[in-house]
Each structure stands twice: as C-alpha cells, then as structure tokens.
N, C-alpha and C positions, 0 to 999 in steps of 0.2 A: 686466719681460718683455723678451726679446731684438727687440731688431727684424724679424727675417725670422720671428718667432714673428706678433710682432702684424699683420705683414703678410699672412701668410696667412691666420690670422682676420677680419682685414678682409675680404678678397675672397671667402673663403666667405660674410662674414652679405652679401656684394652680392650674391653667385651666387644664396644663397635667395632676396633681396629679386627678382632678376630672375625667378626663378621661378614663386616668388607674380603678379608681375607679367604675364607668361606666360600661364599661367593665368587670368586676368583678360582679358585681349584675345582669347582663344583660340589662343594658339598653343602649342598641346598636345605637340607633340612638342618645342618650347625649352623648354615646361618640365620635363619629362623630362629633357633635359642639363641645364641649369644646377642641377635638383636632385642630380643623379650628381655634378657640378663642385663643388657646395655643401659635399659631403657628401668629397668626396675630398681638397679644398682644408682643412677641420678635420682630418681623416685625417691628414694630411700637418705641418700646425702641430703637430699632439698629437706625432708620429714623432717633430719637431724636440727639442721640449720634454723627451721622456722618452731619445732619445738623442744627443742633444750634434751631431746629423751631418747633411747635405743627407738627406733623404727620396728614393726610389727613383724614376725618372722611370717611375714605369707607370701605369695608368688603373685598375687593378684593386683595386677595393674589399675585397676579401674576403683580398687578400695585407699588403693594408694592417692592415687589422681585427688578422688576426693576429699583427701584429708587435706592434702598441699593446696587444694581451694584451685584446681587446672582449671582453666576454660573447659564448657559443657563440648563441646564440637569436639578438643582435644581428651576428653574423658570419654567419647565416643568409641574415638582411635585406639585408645588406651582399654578401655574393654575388649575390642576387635583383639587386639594382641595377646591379651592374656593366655588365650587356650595353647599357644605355642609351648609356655613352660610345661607343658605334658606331653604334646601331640608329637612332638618332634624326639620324643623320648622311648614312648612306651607303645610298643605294634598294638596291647589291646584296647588303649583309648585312640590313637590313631586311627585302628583299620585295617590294618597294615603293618610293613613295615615302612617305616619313618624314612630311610635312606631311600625306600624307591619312589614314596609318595610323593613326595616333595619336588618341583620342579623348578627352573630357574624363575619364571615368568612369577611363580609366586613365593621364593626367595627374594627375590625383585621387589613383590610389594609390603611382604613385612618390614625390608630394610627400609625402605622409602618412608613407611608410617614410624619407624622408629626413628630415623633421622629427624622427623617432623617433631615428635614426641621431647625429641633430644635438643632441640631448637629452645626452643621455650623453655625447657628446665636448664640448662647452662647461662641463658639469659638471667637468671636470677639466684640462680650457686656465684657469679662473678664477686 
C-alpha cells in the first residue's frame, strides 16, 4: 500500500478512536467532527487508492462519496454528515454555540452513520 494511502487510514481509525473518546467524556459536539473527519479522512485514502492522484481539498462528504462510486443509500448518509464539518465549529452557522447544542442522543447518531460510512470504506482500502 502507498504511503500517503496508509497514512490517511491511519488518521481516520485516530479520528474515530477520538470520537468514540468524545463521546465518552461528553463532548458531543467533538464527537460529531472527528466522526465527519473520520469518515472524510477514509473518503479521501479510498480517492487516493482508486485514482492514482491527491484527493480534492473539500470537506464535503457526499462529493467525495460520489467520486469513489459509494452505494446511493450510503451517499445518502454521507450528505447527512457533511454539515457537521462546520456546525460543530462555528456558533454563526450552527445557531449557537456548538458545545451546548450538541447532545448525546445526537452525538450517538452521527457516530453510528459514520461507523456505517466507515464499514464499507475499510472493506475495500484492505
């Protein structure tokens, strides 16, 4: 496997690991990013892998999806997740602030769609 392959696999299984983690201490809105970051970070490794080239510098999971050729149900998922790389950042596209919005029950389902997300792309980085 190419180096800058297995590097970005590396840092996605940290991203989830930090998420999971996240999660765990209560900080529901990091884990919401690093599940986005998880999930964009394999995105991006799989891009490398299937075409020979640096991956695109955008955040946007569902542009991603579409290039690696994801199943339509999982590019679904993978839209849903996108607005995370901002929302959990910034209180004026959020709403708010990020640290209070953010609850466990829906820390809970970003990680859960990005494990799903994460399923299928590691299946085919092996």
């Amino acid at each position: 496997m190419r180096p800058e392959i297995a590097n970005w696999i590396k840092q996605a299984l940290a991203d989830a690991k930090t998420a999971k983690d996240c999660l765990t201490a209560g900080n529901h809105y990091a884990c919401a990013f690093f599940a986005h970051q998880s999930v964009e970070k394999a995105l991006k490794a799989l891009f490398i892998l299937r075409f020979k080239t640096a991956p695109p510098k955008i955040h946007d999971l569902l542009k991603l999806a579409k290039a690696v050729k994801m199943p339509k149900d999982l590019q679904n998922v993978a839209a849903d997740l996108t607005s995370e790389a901002v929302t959990t950042r910034y209180p004026d596209i959020a709403g708010g602030t990020p640290a209070e919005l953010y609850h466990k029950d829906k820390a809970l389902r970003v990680l859960k769609s990005a494990r799903r997300l994460l399923r299928w792309l590691y299946k085919r980085l092996k």
